[in-house]
C-alpha positions as MATLAB code, in Angstrom:
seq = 'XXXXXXXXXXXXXXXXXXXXXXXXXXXXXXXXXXXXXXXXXXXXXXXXXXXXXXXXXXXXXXXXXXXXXXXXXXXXXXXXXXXXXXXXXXXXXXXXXXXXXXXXXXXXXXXXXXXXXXXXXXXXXXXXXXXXXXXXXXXXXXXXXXXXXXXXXXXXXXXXXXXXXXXXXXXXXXXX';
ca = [
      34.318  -11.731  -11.290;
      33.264   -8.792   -9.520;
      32.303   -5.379  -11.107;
      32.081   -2.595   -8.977;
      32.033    0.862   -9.462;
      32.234    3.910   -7.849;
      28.784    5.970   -7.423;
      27.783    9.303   -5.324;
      23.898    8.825   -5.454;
      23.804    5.254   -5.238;
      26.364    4.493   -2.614;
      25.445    4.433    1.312;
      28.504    6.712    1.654;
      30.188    9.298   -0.668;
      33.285    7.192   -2.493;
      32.177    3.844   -0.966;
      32.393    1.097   -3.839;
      29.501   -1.857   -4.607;
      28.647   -4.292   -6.665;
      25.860   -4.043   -9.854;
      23.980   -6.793   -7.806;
      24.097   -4.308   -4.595;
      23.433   -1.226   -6.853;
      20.316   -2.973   -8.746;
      18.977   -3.913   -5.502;
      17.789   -0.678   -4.654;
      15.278   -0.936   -7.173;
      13.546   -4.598   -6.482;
      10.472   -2.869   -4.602;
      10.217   -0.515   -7.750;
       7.676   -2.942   -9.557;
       5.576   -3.189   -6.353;
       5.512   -0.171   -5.712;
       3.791    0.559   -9.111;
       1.610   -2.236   -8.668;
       0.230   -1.451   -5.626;
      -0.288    2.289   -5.882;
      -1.891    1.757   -9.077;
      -4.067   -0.804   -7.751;
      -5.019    0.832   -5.053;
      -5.628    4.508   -6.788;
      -7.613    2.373   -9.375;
      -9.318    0.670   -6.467;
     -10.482    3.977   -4.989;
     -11.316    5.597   -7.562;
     -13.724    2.991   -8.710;
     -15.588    2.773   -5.586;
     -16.128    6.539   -5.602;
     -17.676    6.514   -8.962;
     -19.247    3.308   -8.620;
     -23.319    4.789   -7.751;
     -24.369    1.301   -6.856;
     -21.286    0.719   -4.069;
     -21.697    4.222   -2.120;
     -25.192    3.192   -0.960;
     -26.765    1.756    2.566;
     -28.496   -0.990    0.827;
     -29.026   -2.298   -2.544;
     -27.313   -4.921   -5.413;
     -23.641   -3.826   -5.429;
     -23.617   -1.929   -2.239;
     -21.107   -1.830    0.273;
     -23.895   -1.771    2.780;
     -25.253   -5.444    1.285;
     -22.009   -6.706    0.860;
     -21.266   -5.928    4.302;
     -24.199   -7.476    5.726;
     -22.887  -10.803    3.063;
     -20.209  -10.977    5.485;
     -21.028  -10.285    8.690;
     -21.677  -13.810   10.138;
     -18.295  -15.605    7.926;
     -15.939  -12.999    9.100;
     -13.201  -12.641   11.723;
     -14.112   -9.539   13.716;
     -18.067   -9.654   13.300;
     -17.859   -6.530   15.322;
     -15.549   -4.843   12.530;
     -18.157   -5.309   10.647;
     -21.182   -4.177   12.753;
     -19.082   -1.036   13.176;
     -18.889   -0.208    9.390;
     -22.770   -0.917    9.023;
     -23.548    1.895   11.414;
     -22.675    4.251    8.619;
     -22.205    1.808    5.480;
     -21.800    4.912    3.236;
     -19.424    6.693    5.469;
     -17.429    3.311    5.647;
     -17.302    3.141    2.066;
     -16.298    7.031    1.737;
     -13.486    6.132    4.024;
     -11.943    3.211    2.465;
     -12.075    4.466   -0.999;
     -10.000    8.011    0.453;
      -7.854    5.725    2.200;
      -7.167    3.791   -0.910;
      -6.889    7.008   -3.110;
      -4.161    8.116   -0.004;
      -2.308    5.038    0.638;
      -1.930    4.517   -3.462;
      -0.934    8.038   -4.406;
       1.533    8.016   -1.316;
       2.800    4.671   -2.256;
       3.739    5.581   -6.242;
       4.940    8.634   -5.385;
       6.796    7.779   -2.712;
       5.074   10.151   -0.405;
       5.874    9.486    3.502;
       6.032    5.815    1.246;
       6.258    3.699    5.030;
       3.385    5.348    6.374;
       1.373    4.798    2.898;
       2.527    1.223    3.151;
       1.106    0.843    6.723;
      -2.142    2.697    6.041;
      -2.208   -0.347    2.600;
      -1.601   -2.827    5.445;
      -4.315   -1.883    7.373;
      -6.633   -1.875    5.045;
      -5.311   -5.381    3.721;
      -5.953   -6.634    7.051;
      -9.129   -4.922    7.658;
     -10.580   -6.311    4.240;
      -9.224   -9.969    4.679;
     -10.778  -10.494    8.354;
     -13.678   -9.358    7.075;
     -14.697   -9.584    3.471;
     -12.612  -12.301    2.338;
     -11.868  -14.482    5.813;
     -14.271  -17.090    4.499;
     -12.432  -18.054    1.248;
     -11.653  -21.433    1.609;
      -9.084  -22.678    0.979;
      -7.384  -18.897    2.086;
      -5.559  -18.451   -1.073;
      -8.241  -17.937   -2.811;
      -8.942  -14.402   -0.819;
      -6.859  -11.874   -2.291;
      -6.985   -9.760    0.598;
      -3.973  -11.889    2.219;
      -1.961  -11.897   -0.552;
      -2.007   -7.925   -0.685;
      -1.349   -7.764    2.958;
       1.557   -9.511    2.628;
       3.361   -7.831   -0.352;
       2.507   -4.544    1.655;
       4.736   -5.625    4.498;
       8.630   -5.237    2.397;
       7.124   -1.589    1.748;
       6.215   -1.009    5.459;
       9.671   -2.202    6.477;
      12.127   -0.357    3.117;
       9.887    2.324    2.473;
      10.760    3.672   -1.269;
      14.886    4.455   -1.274;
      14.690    5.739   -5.059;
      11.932    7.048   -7.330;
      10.164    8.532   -4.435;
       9.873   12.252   -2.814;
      11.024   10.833    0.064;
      14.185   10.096   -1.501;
      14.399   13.715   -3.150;
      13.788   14.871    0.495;
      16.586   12.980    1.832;
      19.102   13.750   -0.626;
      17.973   17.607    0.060;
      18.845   17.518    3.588;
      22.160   15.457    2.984;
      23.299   18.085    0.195;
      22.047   20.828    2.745;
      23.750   19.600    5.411;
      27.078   19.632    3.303;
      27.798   15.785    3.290;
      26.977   12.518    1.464;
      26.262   10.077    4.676;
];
């Protein structure tokens, strides 16, 4: 048995009927979404008040742990790059986390946040946690790939960017 019912918001087009399965659908990503943004906010947030990690050099620095890494990673030269300005490096990925998180639970330009999450997924697990044997033990990975269903739906409810859509449609005077 089938139940269907007719929706204007939820519906690809005005009058068009689906299913509850269809309907709920919409919302799988939801629960990533929060996970990630939060993660990543949180993840930010606690290397920019972290005094130990925003230093060249040190325990707990993203200078040493850098350095920890360079021979074991992917892309040694990644990381020879980031320990021309450790600090900087750090600065960078903590704004990028605060940026890709924020964008991400808010749904703000949510495929873009997702890609900007991606990168730094990718960034992190060629470098910092490449060595992790066996590889599932790296978390890095893991985050890269639950990044990739947000890079590819972007966030269809919940999000400004749905508000912004829904805008333009009721702007332009039609539901498609």
């Amino acid at each position: 048995m089938t139940h269907s019912f007719r929706t204007d918001t939820h519906a690809p087009y005005y009058g068009e009927e689906r299913s509850w399965r269809d309907s709920i659908s919409q919302y799988a990503l939801v629960p990533l979404r929060i996970f990630l943004g939060v993660t990543f906010i949180y993840a930010g947030l606690d290397k920019l008040t972290d005094s130990a990690f925003m230093k060249s050099s040190g325990s707990g620095s993203v200078g040493d742990l850098m350095r920890s890494v360079r021979d074991s990673s992917a892309i040694p030269a990644l990381v020879d790059l980031s320990l021309k300005n450790p600090v900087g490096f750090g600065y960078a990925i903590a704004f990028g986390e605060l940026a890709v998180g924020i964008g991400t639970l808010l749904g703000i330009l949510a495929r873009l946040a997702a890609l900007g999450g991606a990168l730094i997924s990718l960034s992190l697990w060629l470098t910092v946690s490449w060595a992790s044997d066996p590889y599932y033990y790296g978390n890095d990975l893991a985050y890269l790939m639950a990044w990739l269903p947000l890079v590819l739906a972007g966030a269809s409810v919940f999000s400004v960017d749905a508000a912004l859509r829904a805008r333009r449609r009721h702007r332009a005077g039609g539901y498609r």
